[in-house]
C-alpha positions as CSV (number, residue, x, y, z in Angstrom):
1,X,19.2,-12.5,62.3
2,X,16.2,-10.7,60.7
3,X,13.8,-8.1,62.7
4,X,11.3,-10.4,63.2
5,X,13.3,-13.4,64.2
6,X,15.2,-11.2,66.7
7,X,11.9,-10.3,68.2
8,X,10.3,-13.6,68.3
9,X,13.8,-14.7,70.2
10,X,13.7,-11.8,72.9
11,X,9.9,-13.3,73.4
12,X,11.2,-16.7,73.4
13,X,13.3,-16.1,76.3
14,X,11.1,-13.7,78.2
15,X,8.2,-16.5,78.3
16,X,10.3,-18.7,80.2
17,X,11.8,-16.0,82.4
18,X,10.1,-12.8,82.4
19,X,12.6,-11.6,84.8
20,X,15.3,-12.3,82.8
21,X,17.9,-9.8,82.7
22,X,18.7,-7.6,79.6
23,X,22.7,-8.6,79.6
24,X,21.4,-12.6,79.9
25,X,19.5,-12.3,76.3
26,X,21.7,-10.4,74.8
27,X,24.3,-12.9,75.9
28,X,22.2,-15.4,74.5
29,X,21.2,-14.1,71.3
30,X,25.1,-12.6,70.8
31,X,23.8,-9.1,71.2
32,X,23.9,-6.4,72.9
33,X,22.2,-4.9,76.3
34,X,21.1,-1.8,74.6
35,X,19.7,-3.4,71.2
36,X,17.6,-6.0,74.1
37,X,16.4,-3.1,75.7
38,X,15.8,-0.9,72.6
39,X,13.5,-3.8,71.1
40,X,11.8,-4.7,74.5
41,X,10.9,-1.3,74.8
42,X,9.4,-1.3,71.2
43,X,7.5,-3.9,71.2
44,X,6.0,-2.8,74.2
45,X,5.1,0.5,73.1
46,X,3.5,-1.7,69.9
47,X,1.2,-3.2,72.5
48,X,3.3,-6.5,71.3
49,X,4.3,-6.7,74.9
50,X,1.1,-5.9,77.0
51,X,2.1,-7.1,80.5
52,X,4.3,-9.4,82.7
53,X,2.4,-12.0,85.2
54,X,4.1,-14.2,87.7
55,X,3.4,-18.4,87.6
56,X,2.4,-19.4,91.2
57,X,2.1,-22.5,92.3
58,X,-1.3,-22.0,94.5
59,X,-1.1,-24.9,96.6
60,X,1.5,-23.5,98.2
61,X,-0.6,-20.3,98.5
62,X,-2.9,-20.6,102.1
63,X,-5.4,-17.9,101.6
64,X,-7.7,-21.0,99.5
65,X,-9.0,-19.4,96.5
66,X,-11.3,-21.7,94.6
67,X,-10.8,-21.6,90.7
68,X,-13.4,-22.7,88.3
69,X,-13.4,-23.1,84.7
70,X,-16.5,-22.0,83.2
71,X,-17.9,-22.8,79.7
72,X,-20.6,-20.1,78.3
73,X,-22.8,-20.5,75.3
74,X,-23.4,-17.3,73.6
75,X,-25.6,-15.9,71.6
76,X,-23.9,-14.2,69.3
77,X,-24.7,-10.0,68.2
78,X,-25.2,-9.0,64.8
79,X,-22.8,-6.4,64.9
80,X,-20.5,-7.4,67.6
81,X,-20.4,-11.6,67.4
82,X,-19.2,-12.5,70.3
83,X,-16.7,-9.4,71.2
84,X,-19.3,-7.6,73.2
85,X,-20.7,-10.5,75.1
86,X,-16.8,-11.6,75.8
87,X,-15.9,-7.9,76.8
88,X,-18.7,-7.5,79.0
89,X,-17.7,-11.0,80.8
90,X,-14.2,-9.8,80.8
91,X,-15.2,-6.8,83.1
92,X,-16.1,-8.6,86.2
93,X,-13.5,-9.0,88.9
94,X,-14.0,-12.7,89.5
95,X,-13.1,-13.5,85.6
96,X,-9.5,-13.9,85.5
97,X,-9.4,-15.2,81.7
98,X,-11.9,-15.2,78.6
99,X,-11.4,-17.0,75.5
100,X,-13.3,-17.6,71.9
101,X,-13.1,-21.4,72.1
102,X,-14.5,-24.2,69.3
103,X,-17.2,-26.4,70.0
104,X,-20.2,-26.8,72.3
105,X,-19.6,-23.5,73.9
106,X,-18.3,-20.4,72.6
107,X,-16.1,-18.8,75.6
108,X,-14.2,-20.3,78.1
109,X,-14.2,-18.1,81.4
110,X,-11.2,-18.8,84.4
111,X,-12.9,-17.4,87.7
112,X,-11.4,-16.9,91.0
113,X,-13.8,-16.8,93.9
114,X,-13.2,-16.8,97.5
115,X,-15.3,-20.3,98.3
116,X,-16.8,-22.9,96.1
117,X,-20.3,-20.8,96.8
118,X,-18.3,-17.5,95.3
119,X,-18.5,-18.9,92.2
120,X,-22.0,-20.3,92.2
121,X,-23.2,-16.8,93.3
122,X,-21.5,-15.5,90.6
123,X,-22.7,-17.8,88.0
124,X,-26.2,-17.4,88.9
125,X,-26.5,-14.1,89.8
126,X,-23.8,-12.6,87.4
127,X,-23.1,-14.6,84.9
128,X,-26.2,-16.5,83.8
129,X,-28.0,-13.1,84.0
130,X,-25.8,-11.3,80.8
131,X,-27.5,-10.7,77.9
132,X,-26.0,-13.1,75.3
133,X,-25.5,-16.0,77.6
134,X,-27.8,-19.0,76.9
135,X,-26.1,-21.7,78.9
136,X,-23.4,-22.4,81.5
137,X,-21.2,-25.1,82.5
138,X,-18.9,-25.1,85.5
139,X,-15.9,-26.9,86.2
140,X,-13.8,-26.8,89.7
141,X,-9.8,-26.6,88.8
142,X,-8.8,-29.3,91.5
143,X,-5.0,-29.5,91.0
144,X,-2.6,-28.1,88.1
145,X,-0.1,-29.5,86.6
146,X,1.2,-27.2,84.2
147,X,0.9,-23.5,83.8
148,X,2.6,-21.2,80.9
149,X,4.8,-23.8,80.2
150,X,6.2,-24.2,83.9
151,X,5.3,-27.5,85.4
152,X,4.3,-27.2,88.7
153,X,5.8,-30.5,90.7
154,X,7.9,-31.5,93.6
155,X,10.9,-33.7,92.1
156,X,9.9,-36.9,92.5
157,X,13.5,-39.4,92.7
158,X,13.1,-41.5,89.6
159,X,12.9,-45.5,91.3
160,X,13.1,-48.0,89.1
161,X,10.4,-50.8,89.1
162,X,10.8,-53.8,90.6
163,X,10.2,-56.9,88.5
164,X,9.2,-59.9,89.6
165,X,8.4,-63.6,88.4
């Protein structure tokens, strides 16, 4: 297996487990522990590997955060695009995500607040206030399914439906 391909497998693996112990990759990948560890470790001295997050499932969670997606329209700099605007928006505590995005709007925020008021605050006093930002729109997350690949479901027993005439 090529460099690359060896890399893109450790990844592979460490998206679906970032836990995953060193001797259970190279087990997988018919390696070994210290050629795991010795590429881990490069690639995150390459700022490949930046960080390692934890999927929760925050229903389960009772201190009833409030999550909110929030489109922004940009205007972009003429130096900077949209970088510097995105940046700036990145800096505030409440954003937990910022993305360039297609369409209608240019960057797609995740915020956390503590209350569905939280994140209004912030949006008018905070966001909409930004230099570069020409319009909102704000979208409650009400239940998720999926996150980072990991669905997030009780097993429901599979029931067959019953036909009738």
């Amino acid at each position: 297996m090529n460099p690359s391909d060896y890399a893109r497998s450790i990844l592979r693996l460490l998206r679906q487990n970032g836990r995953m112990p060193a001797a259970e990759i190279a087990d997988r990948l018919q390696s070994t522990v210290v050629a795991v560890e010795g590429a881990i470790a490069q690639m995150e001295r390459d700022g490949l590997i930046m960080g390692y997050s934890v999927v929760l499932d925050e229903d389960k969670i009772t201190h009833g955060e409030v999550r909110a997606i929030i489109e922004v329209e940009v205007q972009p700099e003429r130096d900077g695009g949209f970088d510097n605007v995105a940046m700036a928006l990145a800096r505030f505590p409440e954003v937990h995500s910022v993305y360039l995005v297609s369409g209608r709007y240019d960057l797609r925020l995740e915020v956390v607040g503590q209350s569905l008021q939280d994140v209004a605050r912030f949006v008018a006093s905070k966001l909409a206030s930004q230099d570069g930002v020409k319009a909102t729109a704000t979208h409650f997350l009400l239940k998720k399914y999926k996150e980072a690949g990991v669905e997030l479901r009780e097993e429901v027993p599979y029931e067959r439906l019953k036909i009738s005439p």
